[in-house]
C-alpha positions as CSV (number, residue, x, y, z in Angstrom):
1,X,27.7,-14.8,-5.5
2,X,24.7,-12.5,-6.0
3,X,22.3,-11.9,-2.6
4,X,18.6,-13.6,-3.5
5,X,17.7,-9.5,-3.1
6,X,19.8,-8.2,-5.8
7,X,19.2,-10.9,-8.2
8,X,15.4,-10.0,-7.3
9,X,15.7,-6.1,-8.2
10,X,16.6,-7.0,-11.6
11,X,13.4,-8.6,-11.7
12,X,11.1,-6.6,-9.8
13,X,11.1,-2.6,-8.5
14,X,11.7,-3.2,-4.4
15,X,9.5,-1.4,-2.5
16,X,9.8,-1.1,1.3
17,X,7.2,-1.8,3.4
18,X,8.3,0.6,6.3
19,X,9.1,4.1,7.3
20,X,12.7,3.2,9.2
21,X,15.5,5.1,8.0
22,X,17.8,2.8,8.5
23,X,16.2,0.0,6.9
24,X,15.6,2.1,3.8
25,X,19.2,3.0,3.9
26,X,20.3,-0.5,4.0
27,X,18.2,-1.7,1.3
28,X,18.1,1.0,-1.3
29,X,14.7,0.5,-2.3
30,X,12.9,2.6,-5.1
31,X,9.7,3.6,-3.0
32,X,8.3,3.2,0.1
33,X,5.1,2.6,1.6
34,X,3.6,3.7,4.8
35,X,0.2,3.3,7.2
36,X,-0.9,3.7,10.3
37,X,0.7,0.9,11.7
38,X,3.9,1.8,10.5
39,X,3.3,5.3,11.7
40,X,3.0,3.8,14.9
41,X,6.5,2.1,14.7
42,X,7.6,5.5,13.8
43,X,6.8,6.9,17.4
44,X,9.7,4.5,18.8
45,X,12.2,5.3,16.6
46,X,14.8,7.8,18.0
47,X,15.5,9.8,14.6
48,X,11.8,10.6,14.2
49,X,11.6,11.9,18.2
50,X,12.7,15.8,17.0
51,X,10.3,15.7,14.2
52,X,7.4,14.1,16.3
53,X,8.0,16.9,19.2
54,X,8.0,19.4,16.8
55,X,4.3,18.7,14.8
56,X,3.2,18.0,18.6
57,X,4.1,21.1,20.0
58,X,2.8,23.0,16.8
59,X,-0.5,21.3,18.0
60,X,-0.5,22.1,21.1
61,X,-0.2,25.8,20.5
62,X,-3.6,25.9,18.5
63,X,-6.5,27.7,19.7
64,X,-8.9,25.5,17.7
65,X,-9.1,21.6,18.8
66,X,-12.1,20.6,17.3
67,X,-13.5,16.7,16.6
68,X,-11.0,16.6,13.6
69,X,-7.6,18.0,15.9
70,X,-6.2,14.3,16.2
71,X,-7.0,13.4,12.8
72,X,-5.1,16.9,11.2
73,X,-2.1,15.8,13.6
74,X,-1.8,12.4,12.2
75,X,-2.3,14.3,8.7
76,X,1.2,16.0,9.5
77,X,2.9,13.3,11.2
78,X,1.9,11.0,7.7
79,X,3.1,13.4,5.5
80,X,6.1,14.9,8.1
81,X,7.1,10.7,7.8
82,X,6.8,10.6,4.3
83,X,8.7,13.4,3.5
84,X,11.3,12.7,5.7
85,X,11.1,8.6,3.6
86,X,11.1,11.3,0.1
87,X,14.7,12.4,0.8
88,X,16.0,9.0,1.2
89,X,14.2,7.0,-1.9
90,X,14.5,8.0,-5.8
91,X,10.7,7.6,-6.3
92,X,7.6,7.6,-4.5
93,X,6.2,7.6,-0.9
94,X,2.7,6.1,-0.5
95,X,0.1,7.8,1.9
96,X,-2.7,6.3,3.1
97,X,-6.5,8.3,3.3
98,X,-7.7,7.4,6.6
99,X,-10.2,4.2,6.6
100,X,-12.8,5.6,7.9
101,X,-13.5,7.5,4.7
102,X,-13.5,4.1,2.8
103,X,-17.1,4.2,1.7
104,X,-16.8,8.1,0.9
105,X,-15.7,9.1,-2.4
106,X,-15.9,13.1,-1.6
107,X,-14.5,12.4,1.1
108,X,-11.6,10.3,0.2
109,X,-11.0,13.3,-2.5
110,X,-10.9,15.6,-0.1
111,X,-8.2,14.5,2.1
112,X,-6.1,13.2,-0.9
113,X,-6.2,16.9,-1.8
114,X,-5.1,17.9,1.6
115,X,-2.3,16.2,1.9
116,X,-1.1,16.7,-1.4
117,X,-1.0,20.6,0.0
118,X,0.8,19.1,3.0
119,X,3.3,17.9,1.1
120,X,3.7,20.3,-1.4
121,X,4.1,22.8,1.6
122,X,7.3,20.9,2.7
123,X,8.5,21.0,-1.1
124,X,7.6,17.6,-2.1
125,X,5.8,17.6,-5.5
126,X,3.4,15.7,-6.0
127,X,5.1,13.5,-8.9
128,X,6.6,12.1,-5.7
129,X,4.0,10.5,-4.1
130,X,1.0,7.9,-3.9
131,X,-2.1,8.4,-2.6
132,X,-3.5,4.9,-0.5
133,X,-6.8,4.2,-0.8
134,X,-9.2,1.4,0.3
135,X,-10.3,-0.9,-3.1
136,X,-13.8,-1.0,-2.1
137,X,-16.0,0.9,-5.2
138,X,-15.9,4.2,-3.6
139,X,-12.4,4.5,-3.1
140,X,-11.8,3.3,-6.9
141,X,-14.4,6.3,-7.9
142,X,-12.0,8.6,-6.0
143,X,-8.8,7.4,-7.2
144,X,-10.4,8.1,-10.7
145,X,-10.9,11.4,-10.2
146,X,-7.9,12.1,-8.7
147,X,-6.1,10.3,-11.8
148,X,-7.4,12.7,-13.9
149,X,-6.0,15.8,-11.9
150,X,-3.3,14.3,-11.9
151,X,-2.9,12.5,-8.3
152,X,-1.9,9.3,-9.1
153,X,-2.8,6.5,-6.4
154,X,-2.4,3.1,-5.0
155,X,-5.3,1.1,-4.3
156,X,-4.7,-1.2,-1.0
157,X,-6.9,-4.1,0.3
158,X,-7.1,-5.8,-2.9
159,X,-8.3,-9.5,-3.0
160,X,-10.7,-9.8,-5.9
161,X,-11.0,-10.0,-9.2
162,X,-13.4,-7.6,-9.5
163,X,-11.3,-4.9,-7.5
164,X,-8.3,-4.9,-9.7
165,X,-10.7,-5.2,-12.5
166,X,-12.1,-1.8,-11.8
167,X,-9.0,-0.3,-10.7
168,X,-7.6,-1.0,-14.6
169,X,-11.5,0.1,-15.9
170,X,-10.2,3.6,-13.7
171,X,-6.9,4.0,-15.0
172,X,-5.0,3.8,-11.3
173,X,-1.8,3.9,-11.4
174,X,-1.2,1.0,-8.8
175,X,-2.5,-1.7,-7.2
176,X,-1.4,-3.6,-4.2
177,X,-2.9,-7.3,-4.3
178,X,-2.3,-9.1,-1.1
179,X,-0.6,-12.3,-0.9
180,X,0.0,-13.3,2.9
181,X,-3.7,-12.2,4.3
182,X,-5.1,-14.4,0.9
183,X,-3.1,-17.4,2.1
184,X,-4.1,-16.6,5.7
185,X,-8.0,-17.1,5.3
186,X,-6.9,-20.3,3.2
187,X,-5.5,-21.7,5.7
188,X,-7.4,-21.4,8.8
189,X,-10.1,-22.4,6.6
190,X,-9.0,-25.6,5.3
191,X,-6.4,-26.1,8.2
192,X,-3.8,-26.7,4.8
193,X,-0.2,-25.3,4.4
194,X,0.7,-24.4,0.9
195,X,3.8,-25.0,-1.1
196,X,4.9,-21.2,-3.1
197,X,3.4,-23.1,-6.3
198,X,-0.1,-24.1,-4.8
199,X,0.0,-20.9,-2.4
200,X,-3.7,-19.3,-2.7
201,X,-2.1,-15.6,-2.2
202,X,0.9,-16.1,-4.7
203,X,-2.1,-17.6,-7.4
204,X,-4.1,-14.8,-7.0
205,X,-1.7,-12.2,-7.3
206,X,-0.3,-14.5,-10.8
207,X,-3.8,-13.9,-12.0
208,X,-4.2,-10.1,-11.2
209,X,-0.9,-9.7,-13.1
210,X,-2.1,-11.8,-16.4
211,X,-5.4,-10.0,-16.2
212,X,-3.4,-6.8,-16.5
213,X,-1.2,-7.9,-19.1
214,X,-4.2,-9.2,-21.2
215,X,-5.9,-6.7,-21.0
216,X,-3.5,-4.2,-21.9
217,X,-3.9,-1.7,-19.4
218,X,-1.0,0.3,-17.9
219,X,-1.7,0.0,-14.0
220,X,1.4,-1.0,-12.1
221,X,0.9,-4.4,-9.9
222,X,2.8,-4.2,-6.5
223,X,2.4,-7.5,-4.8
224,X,2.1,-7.6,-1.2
225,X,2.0,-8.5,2.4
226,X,4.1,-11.2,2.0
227,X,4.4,-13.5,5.1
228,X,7.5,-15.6,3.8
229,X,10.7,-15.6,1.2
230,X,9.3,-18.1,-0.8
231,X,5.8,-15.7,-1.4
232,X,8.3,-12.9,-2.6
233,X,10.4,-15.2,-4.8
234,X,7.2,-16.8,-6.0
235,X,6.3,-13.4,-7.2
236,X,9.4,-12.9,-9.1
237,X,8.9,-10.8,-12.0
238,X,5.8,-8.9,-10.9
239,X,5.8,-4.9,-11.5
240,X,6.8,-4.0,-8.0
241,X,6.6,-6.2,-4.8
242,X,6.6,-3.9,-1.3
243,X,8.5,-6.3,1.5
244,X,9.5,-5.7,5.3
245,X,12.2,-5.0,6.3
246,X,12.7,-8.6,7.7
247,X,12.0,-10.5,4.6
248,X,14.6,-8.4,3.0
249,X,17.5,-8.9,5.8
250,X,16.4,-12.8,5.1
251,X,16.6,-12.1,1.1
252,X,20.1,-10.0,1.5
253,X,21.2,-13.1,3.2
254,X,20.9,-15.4,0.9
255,X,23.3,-16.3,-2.0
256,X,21.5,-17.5,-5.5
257,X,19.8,-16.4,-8.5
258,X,16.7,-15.5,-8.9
259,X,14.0,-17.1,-11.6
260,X,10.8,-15.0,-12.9
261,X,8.0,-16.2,-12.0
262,X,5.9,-13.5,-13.4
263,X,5.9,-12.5,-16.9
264,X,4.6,-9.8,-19.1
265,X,4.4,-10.7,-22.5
266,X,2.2,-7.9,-23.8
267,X,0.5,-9.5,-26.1
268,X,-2.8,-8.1,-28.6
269,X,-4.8,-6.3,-26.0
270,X,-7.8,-8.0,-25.2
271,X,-9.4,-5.7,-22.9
272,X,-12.9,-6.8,-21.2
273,X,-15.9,-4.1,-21.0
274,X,-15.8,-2.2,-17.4
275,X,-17.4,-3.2,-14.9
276,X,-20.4,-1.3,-13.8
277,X,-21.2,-0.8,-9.7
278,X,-23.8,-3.7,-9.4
279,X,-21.7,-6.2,-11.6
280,X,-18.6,-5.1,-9.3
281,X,-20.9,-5.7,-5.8
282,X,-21.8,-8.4,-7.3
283,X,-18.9,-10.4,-8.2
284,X,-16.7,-8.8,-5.2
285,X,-19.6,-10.6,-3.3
286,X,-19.2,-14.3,-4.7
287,X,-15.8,-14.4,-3.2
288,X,-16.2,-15.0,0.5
289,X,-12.3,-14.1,1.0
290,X,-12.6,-11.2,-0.3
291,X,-15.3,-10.1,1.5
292,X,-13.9,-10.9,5.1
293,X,-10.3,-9.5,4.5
294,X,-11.6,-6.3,3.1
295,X,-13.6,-5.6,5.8
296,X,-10.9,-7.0,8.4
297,X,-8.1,-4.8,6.7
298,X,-10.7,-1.4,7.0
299,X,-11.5,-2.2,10.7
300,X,-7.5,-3.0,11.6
301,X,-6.2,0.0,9.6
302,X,-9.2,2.6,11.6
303,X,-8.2,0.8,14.9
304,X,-4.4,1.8,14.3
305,X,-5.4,5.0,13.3
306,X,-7.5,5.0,16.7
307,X,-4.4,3.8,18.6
308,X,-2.3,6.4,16.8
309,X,-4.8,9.3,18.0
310,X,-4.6,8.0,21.6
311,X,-1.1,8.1,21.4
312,X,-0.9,11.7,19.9
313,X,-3.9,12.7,22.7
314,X,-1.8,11.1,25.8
315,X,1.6,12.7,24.2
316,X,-0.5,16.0,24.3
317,X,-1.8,15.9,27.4
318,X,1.9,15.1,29.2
């Protein structure tokens, strides 16, 4: 009998939501995503120890440590990471611009161009990897331009509407709607649990994926920070769907089929006009989810890029 997680590939490109070698090794996944957190993780993983002492010591023997020093060394330890991930996945490695420089569309720009050099230093092309931004309006202005250089990018932190709305209005290439942090805010809010039919995350990421297909438009949907099996299998038949490494042990465990749940019918595009910056702060704003777990995800992504900076600056110091 076929495992829950190979029945699942035929529907749906695997992504995996972690930078262990082993884990992307077990479970053959197409890409790979990667974030501060996961950088984190990285830093107690024995096979990354040479490669981590290595950009560390290359720091240390600067002359220049000026207010961006920590920030350039998480810049090489992102893409050192991800380039290490590129050599063990047939597609792409996501990298993520650092939160901070969520409401900063020259900004944003600027470092997706930098690391694109970082990578392309270390002989991955840029075919080969995503650039993660924040779905707020200035981070879709960036990824806009950097589609049209030829960057493509994944927008993260998506719970509205009216972000995956504008991401298809800016030709991104992907989107990651969020499933388990959707269904989180439900439920402390309504003190409910959800069955994978009724589930508020799983529902909004069925709607972002039939607002695509309606519309016609060619961005990729990557489903999300998933908290259980059942959100993944709920999301059956979606684009791409990125999943930890311990919902896929749990999926490679079980025996079974697996149904769509997710359909693309392509049908007569009906695409709607795009949405200007007011009509986008505007809508975005009606949703009160939205609003809190946008903000939440900014401030927890710039605090694990804070921790990771400590880290680098105590590792430094020793």
């Amino acid at each position: 009998m076929v495992s829950q997680l190979d029945s699942l590939k035929a529907l749906s490109q695997v992504v995996a939501d972690t930078g262990d070698p082993a884990a992307i090794e077990r479970y053959r996944p197409v890409d790979a995503t990667t974030n501060p957190s996961l950088i984190l993780k990285a830093f107690e993983l024995p096979g990354y120890q040479p490669l981590i002492e290595r950009i560390l010591e290359e720091a240390r023997d600067e002359k220049s440590h000026d207010a961006d020093h920590l920030e350039r060394i998480v810049d090489r330890l992102s893409v050192g990471i991800g380039s290490e991930v590129a050599q063990l996945i047939p597609g792409r490695v996501s990298t993520e611009v650092a939160a901070k420089l969520s409401f900063d569309t020259q900004a944003s720009i600027r470092k997706a161009h930098e690391l694109v050099e970082r990578y392309e230093a270390l002989g991955i092309g840029r075919e080969r990897i995503l650039i993660k931004l924040a779905s707020t309006w200035e981070g879709i202005r960036a990824a806009e331009v950097l589609e049209r250089e030829g960057i493509q990018c994944n927008l993260t932190l998506l719970f509205s509407d009216a972000q995956a709305q504008a991401c298809f209005d800016a030709g991104v290439f992907l989107i990651s709607p969020f499933v388990g942090r959707v269904t989180d805010w439900y439920q402390k809010e309504t003190g409910q649990t959800f069955s994978p039919e009724e589930d508020p995350g799983v529902r909004f990421v069925r709607q972002v994926c039939e607002r695509a297909d309606r519309g016609g438009y060619d961005t990729v949907v990557m489903g999300a920070s998933f908290r259980t099996p059942e959100q993944v299998l709920a999301l059956a038949g979606c684009h791409r769907l990125t999943i930890s490494p311990a919902l896929l042990e749990t999926l490679e465990a079980r025996e079974g089929d697996v149904d769509a749940k997710v359909r693309f019918t392509h049908p007569e595009a009906q695409p709607v006009p795009p949405l200007e910056e007011n009509a986008f702060r505007w809508q975005h704003n009606q949703d009160p989810m939205a609003i809190d777990k946008l903000a939440e995800g900014i401030r927890r992504f710039a605090d694990d890029q804070a921790c990771l900076e400590d880290l680098i600056a105590d590792r430094l110091a020793n």
